[in-house]
C-alpha positions as CSV (number, residue, x, y, z in Angstrom):
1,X,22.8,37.0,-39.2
2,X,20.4,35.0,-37.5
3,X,17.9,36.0,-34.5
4,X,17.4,33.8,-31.3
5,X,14.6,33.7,-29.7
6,X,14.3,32.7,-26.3
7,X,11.3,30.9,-24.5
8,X,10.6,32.0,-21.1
9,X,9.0,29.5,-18.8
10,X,7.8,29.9,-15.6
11,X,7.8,26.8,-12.8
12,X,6.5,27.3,-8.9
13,X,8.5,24.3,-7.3
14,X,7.7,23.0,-4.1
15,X,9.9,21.9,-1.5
16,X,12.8,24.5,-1.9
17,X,14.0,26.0,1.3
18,X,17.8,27.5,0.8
19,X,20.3,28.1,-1.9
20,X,21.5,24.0,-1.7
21,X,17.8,23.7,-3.0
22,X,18.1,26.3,-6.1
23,X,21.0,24.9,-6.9
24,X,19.8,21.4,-6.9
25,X,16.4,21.8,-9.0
26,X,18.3,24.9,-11.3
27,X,21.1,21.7,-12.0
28,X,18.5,19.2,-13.2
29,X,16.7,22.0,-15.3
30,X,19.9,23.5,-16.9
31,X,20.7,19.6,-18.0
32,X,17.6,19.7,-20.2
33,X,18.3,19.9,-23.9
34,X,17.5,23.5,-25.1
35,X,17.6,24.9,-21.5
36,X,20.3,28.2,-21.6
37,X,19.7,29.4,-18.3
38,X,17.8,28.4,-15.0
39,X,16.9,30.9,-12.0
40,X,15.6,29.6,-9.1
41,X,14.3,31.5,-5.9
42,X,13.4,29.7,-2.8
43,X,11.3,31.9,-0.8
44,X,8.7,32.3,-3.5
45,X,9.2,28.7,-4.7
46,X,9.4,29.9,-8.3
47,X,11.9,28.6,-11.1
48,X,12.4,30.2,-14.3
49,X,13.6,28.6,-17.4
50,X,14.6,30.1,-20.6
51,X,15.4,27.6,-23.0
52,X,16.0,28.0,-26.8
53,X,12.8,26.2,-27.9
54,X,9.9,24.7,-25.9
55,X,10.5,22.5,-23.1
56,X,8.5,18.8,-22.7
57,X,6.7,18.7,-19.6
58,X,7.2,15.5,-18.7
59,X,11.1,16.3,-19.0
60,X,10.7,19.1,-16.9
61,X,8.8,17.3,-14.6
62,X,11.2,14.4,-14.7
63,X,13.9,16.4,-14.0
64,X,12.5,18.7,-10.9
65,X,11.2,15.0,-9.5
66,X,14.9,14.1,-9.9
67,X,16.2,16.8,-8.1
68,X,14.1,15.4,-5.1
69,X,11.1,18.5,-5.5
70,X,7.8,18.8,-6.3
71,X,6.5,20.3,-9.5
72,X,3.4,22.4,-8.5
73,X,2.9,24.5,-11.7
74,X,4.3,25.5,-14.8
75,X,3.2,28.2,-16.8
């Protein structure tokens, strides 16, 4: 038996406005090696990741920056 563990990380994107927009920036995050599921929430401009080991911030910005958005923070 072995145990997952799952890293939660926590974006604040800028520029989303509607659900086009979290699906956009949750598409280029869920493409990201590791990545197991993206939730994206326009009104609050937040974006969480939980991924199945640490994430590389340039990817993530990379990624956000290809989706045509702002990365403001990620925690």
């Amino acid at each position: 038996m072995s145990i997952t563990t799952t890293i939660t990380t926590v974006l604040t994107v800028d520029g989303m406005s509607c659900g086009h927009c979290e699906r956009t920036v949750s598409a280029g995050l869920a493409a990201l090696p590791g990545v197991t599921d993206v939730v994206a929430d326009a009104p609050s401009g937040r974006v969480t990741v939980a991924s199945a080991r640490p994430l590389e911030p340039a990817a993530v910005r990379s990624a956000v920056d290809g989706a045509g958005f702002t990365l403001v923070d990620q925690a």
